[in-house]
LOTORFI-231900 format. One line per 10 residues: their letters; for each residue x, y, z of C-alpha. Coordinates in nm, 2 decimals. Each point is the difference from the previous one (the first is absolute). Layout:
<atoms>
a	X,Y,Z  ...
</atoms>
This chain:
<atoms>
xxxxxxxxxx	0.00,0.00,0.00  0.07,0.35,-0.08  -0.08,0.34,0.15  0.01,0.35,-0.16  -0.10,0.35,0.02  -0.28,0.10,-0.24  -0.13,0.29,0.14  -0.09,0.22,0.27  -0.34,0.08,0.13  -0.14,0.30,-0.18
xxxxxxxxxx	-0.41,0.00,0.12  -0.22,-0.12,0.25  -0.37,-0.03,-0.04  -0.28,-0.12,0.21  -0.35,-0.04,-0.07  -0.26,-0.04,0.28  -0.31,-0.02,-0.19  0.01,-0.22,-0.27  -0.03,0.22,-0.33  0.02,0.32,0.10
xxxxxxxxxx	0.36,0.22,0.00  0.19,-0.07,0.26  0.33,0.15,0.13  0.31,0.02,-0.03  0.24,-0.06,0.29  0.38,0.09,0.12  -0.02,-0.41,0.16  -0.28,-0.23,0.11  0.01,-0.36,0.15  -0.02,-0.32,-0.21
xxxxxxxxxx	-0.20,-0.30,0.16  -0.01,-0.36,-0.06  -0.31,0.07,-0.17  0.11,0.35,-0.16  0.05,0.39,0.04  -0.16,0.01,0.33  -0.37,0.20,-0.08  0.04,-0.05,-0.35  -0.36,-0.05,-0.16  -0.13,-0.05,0.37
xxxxxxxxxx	-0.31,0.16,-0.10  -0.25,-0.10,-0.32  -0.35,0.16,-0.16  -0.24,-0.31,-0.01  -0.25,0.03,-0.24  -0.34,-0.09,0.05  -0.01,-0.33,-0.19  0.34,-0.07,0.27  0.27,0.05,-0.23  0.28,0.25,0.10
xxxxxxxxxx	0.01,0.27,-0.27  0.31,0.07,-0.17  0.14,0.27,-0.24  0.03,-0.25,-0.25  -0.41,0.07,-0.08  -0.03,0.35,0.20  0.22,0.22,-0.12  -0.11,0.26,0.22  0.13,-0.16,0.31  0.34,0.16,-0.08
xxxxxxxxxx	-0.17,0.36,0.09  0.02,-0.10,0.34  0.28,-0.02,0.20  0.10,-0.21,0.34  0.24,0.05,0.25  0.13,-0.11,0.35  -0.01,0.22,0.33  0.27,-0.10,0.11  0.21,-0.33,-0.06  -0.19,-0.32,0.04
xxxxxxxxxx	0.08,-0.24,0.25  0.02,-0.40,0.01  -0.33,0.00,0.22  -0.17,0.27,-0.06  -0.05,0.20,-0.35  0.06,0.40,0.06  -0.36,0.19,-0.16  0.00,0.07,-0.36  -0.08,0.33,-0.13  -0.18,0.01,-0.35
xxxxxxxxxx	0.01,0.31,-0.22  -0.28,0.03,-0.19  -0.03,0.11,-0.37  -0.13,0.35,0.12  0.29,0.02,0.23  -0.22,-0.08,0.30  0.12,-0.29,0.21  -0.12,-0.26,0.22  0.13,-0.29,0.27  -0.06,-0.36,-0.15
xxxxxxxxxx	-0.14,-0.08,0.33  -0.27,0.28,0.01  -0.38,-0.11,0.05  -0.10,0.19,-0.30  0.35,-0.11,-0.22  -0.14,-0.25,-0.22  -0.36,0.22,-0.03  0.21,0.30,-0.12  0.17,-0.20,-0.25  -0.24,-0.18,-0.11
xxxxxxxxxx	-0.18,0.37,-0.06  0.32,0.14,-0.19  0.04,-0.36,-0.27  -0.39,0.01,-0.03  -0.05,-0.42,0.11  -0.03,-0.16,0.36  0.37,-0.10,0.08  0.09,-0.08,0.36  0.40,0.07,0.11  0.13,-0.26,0.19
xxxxxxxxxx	0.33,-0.22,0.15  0.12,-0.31,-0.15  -0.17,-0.30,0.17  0.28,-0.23,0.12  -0.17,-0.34,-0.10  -0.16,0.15,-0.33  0.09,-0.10,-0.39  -0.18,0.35,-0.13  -0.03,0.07,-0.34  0.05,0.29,-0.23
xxxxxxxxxx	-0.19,0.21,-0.26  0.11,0.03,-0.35  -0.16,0.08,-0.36  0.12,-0.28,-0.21  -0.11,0.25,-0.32  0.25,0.27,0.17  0.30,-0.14,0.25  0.23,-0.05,-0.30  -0.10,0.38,-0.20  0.04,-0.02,-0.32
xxxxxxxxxx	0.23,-0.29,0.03  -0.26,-0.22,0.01  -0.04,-0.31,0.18  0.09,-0.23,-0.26  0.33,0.07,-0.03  0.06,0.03,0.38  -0.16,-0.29,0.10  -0.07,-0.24,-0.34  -0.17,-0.25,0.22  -0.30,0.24,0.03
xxxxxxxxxx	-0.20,0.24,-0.21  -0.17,0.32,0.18  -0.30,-0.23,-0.03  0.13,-0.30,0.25  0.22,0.20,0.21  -0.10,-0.01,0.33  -0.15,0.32,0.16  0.22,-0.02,0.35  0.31,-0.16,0.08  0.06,-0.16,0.31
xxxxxxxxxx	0.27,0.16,0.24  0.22,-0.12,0.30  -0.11,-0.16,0.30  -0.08,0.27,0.24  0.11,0.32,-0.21  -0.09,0.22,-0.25  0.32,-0.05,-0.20  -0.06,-0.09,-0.40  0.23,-0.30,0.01  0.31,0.05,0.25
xxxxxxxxxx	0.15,0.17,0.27  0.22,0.22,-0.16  0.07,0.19,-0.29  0.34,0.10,-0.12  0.12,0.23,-0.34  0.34,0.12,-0.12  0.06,0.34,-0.14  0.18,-0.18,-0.23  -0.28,-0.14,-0.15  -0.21,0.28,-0.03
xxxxxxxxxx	0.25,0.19,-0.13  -0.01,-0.28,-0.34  -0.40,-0.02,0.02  0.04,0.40,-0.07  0.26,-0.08,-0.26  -0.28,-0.25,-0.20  -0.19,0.23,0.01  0.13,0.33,-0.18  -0.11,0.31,-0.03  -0.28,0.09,-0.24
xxxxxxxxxx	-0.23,0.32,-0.09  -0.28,-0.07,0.13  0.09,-0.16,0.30  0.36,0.16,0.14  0.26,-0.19,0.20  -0.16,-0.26,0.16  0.05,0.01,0.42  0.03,-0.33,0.13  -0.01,0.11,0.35  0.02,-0.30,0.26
xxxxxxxxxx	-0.31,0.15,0.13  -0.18,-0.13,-0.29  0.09,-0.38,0.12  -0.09,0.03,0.35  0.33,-0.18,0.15  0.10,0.01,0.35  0.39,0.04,-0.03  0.15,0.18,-0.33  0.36,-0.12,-0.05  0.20,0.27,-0.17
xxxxxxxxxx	0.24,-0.21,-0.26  0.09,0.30,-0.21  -0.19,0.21,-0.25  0.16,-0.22,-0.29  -0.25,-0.26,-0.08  0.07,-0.20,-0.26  -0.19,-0.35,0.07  -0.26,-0.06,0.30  0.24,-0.05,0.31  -0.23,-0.22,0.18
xxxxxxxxxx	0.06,-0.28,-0.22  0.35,-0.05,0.14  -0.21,-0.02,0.32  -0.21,-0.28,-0.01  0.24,-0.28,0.10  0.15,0.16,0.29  -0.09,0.14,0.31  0.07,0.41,0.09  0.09,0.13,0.32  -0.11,0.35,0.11
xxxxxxxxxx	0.20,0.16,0.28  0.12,-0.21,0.31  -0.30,-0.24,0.03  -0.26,-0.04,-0.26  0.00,-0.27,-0.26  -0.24,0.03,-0.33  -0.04,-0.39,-0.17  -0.22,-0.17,-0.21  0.00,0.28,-0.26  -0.21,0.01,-0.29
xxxxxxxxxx	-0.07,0.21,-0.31  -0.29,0.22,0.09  -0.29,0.06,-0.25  -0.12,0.35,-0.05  -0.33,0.06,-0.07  -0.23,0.30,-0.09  0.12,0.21,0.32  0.33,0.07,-0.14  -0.18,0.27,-0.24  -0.27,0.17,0.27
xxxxxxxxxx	0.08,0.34,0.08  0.15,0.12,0.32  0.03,0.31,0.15  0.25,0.13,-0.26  0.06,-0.29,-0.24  -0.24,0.03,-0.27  -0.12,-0.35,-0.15  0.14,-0.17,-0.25  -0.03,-0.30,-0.15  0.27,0.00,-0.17
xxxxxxxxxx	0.18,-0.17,0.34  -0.19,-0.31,-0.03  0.05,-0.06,-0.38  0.37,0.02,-0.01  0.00,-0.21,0.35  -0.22,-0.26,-0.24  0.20,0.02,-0.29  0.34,-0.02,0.15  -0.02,-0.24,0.32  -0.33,-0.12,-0.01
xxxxxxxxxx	-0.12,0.26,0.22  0.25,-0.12,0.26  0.12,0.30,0.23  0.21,-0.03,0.32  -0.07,-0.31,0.25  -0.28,-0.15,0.25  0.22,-0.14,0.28  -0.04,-0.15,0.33  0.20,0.09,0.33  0.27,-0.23,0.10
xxxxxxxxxx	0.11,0.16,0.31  -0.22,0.31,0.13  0.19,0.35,0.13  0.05,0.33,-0.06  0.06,0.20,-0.34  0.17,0.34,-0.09  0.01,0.23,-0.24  0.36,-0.01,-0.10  0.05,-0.37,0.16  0.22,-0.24,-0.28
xxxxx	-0.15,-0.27,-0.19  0.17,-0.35,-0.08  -0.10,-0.24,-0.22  0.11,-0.40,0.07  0.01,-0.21,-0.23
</atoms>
């Protein structure tokens, strides 16, 4: 086995309701079971499904942060900013009534249930864009993909703990991409991906550096371990505008067309602790 430097910490994000912006952080703490208070909170829908940006676009207009920094046994309160700018505390009486008000259906905001398998909300006609779900998923047409997708055993996470993304990377997808007339320079903002560490590999990108990933383990700081890495699959959400990143759809395509639509990794933690902006990241292999 071999161990190298491949980067150094560059962003920290944490999101405490699942789908709405979350925040960005000098350091949080990483749990056996991920970023402790990351996705702790979800909007079930009437019919029971937990909504997700990936159908409501709108969710991104709200935004949800901690009080303070969470702790092992008991979650710090959660302040939401509303699209208006008004905010609220996820654990008001009238919280879910005044949402539900502001996205015009009956939604109710709640924790993760520890011994629940809940599922989430998609369009099958729009989680790909114009993509299309045919390419991204040839097993299925937007006629037999499921509505919902089921998600992790006692969280609101799409599919695993944690979500990593080099700069690197980004850097190439911005590359594919160009420049044209009608749309500009493209941003590929990690923002756009929703991850909870950015790794800053350089602003040279010429390949996706996750692939060198997948086979290895990385270690972040003095304690935490990232394994069982996996190519993520982007959906529809990596186009939604965002405070100042206007949509574009042209993030998806050239994620389709060049790497299957594969950008940065879904991981699980190997060995829990703290992380840094500015802490060193090693790759074994």
């Amino acid at each position: 086995m071999s161990e190298r430097q491949i980067g150094i910490v560059r962003e920290l994000f944490r999101y405490p309701v699942k789908s709405m912006l979350g925040e960005r952080l000098d350091e949080f703490a990483v749990a056996v079971n991920g970023v402790l208070g990351d996705r702790a909170w979800g909007l079930r829908e009437a019919n029971g499904r937990i909504a997700s940006a990936k159908k409501w676009a709108n969710l991104f207009d709200f935004r949800a942060a901690y009080e303070s920094a969470p702790q092992p046994a008991t979650l710090a309160p959660v302040r939401i900013t509303l699209p208006d700018g008004g905010t609220l505390h996820a654990d008001d009486t009238d919280a879910s009534a005044r949402i539900s008000a502001i996205l015009g259906r009956p939604i109710k905001l709640e924790r993760a249930r520890p011994d629940e398998h809940a599922r989430g909300e998609i369009d099958p006609q729009t989680v790909f864009g114009d993509v299309g779900v045919e390419r991204m998923m040839p097993q299925f047409t937007a006629a037999t993909l499921p509505d919902s997708f089921g998600l992790p055993r006692g969280s609101f996470f799409d599919s695993a703990s944690i979500h990593l993304i080099a700069t690197g990377t980004l850097a190439h997808l911005r590359s594919l991409i160009g420049n044209d007339a009608a749309g500009g320079a493209a941003r590929t903002d990690p923002r756009r991906f929703r991850p909870n560490i950015v790794i800053d590999t350089g602003s040279d990108g010429d390949r996706f550096i996750e692939d060198d990933w997948l086979d290895g383990e990385l270690r972040i700081g003095g304690a935490v371990r990232i394994v069982k890495m996996q190519a993520a699959l982007r959906c529809v959400m990596t186009t939604h505008r965002q405070t100042d990143l206007a949509r574009d759809p042209r993030i998806l395509r050239a994620a389709a067309q060049h790497h299957s639509a594969r950008i940065g990794v879904f991981a699980a933690i190997g060995a829990p602790g703290p992380v840094r902006v500015g802490d060193p990241v090693l790759l074994t292999t």
